[in-house]
Every structure is written in structure tokens, then in C-alpha cells.
C-alpha positions in Angstrom: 2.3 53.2 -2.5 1.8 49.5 -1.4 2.1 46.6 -3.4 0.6 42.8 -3.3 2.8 40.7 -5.2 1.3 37.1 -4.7 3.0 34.4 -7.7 2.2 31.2 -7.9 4.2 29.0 -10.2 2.2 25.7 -10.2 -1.0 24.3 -8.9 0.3 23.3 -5.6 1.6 26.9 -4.5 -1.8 27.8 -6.1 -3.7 25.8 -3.6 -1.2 26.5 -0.7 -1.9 30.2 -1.3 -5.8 28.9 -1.7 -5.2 27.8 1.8 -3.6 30.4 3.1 -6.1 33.1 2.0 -9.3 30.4 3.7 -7.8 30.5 6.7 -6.5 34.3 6.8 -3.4 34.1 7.2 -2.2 36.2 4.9 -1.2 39.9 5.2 -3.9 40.5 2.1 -7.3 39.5 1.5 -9.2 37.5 -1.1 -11.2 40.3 -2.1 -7.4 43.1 -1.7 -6.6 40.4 -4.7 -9.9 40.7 -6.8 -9.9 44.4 -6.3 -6.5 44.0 -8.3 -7.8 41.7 -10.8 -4.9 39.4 -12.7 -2.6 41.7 -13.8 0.5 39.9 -14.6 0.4 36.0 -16.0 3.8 35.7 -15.6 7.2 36.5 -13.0 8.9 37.9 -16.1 6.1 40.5 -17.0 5.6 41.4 -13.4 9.4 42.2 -12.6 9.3 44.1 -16.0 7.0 46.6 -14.4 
């Protein structure tokens, strides 16, 4: 099992990883992240699982 763990803190890691994903240079995809949908809203409830 593989996971994508991708957390953005802020609105300037969110439009580095915006970036980032634009320009493909990411191990994941755009649409490996929609598949996933928005899980978690927080760190604290994703390290909980």
C-alpha cells in the first residue's frame, strides 16, 4: 500500500505545491490527488490515522 501525503500549512506552501504540480514535478499527479479527494483538514487528524 502507497500513500500521498501532501500538507500545506498556509497559502504560500499551497501555491508552491500549486506550482509544483503545473509544472510536474512532483512524484504525484493533480488528478492522483482528486482521485483521493480531501481527506484530512488538518496534520493532527492525518497523523491520527
Amino acid at each position: 500500500m502507497s500513500y500521498i501525503a501532501c500538507l500545506c500549512e498556509g497559502a504560500a506552501e499551497q501555491a508552491v505545491i500549486e506550482l509544483l504540480l503545473d509544472a510536474e514535478k512532483l512524484i504525484f499527479t493533480r488528478d492522483d490527488l482528486e482521485k483521493l479527494g480531501n481527506k484530512y483538514k488538518t496534520s493532527y487528524t492525518f497523523a491520527r490515522r
